[in-house]
N, C-alpha and C positions, 0 to 999 in steps of 0.2 A: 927547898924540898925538905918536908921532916919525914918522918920515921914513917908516920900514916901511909905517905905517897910510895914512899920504895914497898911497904908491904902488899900496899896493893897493885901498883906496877909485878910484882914476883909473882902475888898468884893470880895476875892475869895472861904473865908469860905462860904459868904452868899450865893453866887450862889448857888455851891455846896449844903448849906444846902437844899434851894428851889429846886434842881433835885432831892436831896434824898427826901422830904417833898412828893413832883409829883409822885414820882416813889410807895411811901407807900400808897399814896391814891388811885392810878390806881390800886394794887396788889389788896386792900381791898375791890375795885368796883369791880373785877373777872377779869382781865384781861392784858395783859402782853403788851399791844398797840400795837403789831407789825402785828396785822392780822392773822387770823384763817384758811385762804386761805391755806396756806403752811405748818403752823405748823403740825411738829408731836406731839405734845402735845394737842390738841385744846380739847379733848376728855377730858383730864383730867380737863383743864380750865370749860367745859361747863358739868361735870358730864354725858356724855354719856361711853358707853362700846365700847367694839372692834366692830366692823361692822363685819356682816357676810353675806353670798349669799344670804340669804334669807330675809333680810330686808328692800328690796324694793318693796315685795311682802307685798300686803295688806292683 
């Protein structure tokens, strides 16, 4: 291994560190970044329940 390899081994650790770093601070603010539009999850992200017929009735 020369010099070449360990430097690019380092800043491929750091990268990676800083996606994983992003990725634990997005989870912790509530949120998975991909948009709530689609998700079959969004309910569990935002603490609501199953929707039911009658919940757009005031």
């Amino acid at each position: 291994m020369n010099i070449i390899d360990i430097i690019l081994i380092a800043l491929l650790a750091v990268v990676i560190g800083f996606a994983v770093r992003h990725t634990v601070k997005q989870r912790r603010a509530g949120g998975c970044g991909c948009g709530c539009a689609n998700c079959t999850g969004s309910a569990a992200c935002h603490g609501g329940g199953a929707s039911s017929a009658n919940d757009d009735h005031p």
